[in-house]
C-alpha positions as CSV (number, residue, x, y, z in Angstrom):
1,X,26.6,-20.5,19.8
2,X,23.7,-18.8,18.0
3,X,20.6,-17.5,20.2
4,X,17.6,-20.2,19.2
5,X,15.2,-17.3,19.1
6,X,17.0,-15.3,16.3
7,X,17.7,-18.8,14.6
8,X,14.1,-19.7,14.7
9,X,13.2,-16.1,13.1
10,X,16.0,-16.6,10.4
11,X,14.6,-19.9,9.5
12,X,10.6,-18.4,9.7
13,X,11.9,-15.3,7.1
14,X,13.7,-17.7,4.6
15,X,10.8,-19.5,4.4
16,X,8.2,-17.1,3.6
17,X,11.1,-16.2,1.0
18,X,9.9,-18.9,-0.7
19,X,5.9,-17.8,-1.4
20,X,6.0,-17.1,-5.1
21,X,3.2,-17.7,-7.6
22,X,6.3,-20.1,-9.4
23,X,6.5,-22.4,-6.1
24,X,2.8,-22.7,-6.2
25,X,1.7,-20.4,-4.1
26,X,-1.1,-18.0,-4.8
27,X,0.9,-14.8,-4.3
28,X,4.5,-13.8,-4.0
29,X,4.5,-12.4,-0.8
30,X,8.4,-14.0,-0.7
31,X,9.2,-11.1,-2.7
32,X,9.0,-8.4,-0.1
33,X,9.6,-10.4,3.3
34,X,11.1,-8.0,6.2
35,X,11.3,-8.6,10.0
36,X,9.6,-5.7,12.2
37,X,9.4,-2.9,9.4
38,X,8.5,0.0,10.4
39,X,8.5,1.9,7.2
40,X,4.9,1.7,5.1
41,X,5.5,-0.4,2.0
42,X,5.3,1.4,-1.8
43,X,2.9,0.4,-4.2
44,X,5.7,-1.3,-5.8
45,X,6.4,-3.5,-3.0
46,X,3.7,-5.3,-2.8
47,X,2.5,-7.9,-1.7
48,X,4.5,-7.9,1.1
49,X,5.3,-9.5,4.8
50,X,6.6,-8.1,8.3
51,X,7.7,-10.8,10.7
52,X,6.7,-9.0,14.3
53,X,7.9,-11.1,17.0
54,X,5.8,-10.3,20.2
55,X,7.1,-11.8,22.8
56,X,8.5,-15.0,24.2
57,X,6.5,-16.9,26.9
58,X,8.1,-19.2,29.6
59,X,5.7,-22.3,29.6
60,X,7.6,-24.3,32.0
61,X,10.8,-25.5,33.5
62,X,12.1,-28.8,33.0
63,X,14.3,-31.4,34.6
64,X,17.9,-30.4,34.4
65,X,17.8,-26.4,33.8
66,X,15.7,-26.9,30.6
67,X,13.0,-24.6,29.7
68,X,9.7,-24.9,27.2
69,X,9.0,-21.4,25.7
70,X,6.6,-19.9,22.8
71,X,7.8,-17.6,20.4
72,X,4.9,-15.2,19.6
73,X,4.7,-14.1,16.2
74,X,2.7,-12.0,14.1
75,X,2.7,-12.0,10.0
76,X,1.8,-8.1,9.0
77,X,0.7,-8.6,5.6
78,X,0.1,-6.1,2.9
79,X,-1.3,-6.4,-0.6
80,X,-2.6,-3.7,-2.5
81,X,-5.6,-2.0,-1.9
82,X,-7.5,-3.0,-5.8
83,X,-7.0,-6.5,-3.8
84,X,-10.2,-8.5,-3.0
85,X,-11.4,-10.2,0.2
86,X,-10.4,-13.1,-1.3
87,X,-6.8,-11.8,-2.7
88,X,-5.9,-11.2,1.0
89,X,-7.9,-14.7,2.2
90,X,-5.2,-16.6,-0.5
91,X,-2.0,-14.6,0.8
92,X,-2.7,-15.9,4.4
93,X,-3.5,-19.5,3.4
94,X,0.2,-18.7,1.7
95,X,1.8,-18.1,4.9
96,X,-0.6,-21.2,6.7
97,X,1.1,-23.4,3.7
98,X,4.2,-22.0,4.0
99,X,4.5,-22.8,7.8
100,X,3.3,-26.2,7.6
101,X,5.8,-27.4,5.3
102,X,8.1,-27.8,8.5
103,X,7.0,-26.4,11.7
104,X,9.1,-27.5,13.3
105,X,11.6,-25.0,11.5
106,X,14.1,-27.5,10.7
107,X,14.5,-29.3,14.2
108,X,15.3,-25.8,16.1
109,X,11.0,-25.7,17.7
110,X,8.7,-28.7,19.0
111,X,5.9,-27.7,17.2
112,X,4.2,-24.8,15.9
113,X,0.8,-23.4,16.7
114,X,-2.1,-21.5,14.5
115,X,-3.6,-18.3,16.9
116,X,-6.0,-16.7,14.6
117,X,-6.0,-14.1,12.2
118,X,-7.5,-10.9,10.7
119,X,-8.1,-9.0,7.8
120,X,-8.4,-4.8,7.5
121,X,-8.6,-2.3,5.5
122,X,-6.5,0.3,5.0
123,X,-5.8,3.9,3.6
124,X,-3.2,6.9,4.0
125,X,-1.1,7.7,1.9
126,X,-0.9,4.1,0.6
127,X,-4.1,2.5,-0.3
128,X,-3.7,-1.3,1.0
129,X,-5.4,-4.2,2.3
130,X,-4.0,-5.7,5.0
131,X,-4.0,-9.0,7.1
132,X,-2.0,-10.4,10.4
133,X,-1.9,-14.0,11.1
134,X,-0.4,-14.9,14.6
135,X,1.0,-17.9,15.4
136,X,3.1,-19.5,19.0
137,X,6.6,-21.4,17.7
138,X,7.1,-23.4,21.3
139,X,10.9,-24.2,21.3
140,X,12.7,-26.0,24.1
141,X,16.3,-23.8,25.7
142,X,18.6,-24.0,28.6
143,X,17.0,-22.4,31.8
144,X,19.8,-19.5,31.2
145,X,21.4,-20.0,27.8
146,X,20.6,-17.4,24.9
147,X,16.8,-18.3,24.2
């Protein structure tokens, strides 16, 4: 049986996948979508997304063994640093859109919730703009199965 968690971030990076200028999106973050990198993205990689998965929060048991959780997430997002203020304002209402298409992630979450978000600035080696969006994915397990 596969662990709800890792099926719940397999469903989350296939669809940011789908954030291309061609699906009607203002970016293509999808091109460049990776879960907890740790490298700094090239130029020629971006725009691009990190999934970061935060935690897991126990929100409370439930009759029978079963257990309401949140999956804490964070979208690390990079765009280039010639980007605007605005450029990195329309690849986070990407990710918004993209999430609300389904948040329930295809049946495997109750619901999912907006946090907040933030935008920065960036230098080193790479000159980037960067944003993080964090959202809660609350998803219902058994009390000891594989959350």
């Amino acid at each position: 049986m596969p662990i709800k968690r890792q099926t719940i971030i397999n469903a989350v990076k296939t669809r940011l996948q789908t954030i291309l200028t061609a699906g009607g999106y203002y970016t293509n973050l999808g091109s460049h979508v990776d879960e907890l990198r740790v490298t700094v993205y090239q130029q020629s990689e971006l725009p691009a997304v990190s999934i970061v998965e935060t935690g897991n929060e126990n929100l409370n048991e439930l009759a029978s063994n079963w257990i309401d959780q949140y999956l804490n997430i964070e979208f690390h997002i990079t765009v280039s640093g010639n980007s605007s203020a605005a450029d990195i304002r329309k690849a986070i209402y990407d990710v918004l859109k993209a999430i609300g298409t389904d948040d329930t992630w295809s049946g495997n979450a109750i619901q999912t919730h907006y946090v907040n978000d933030e935008l920065k600035k960036a230098g080193g080696e790479i000159l980037s703009a960067s944003a993080i969006v964090r959202i809660k994915i609350k998803y219902r397990t058994n009390i000891w199965s594989e959350a």
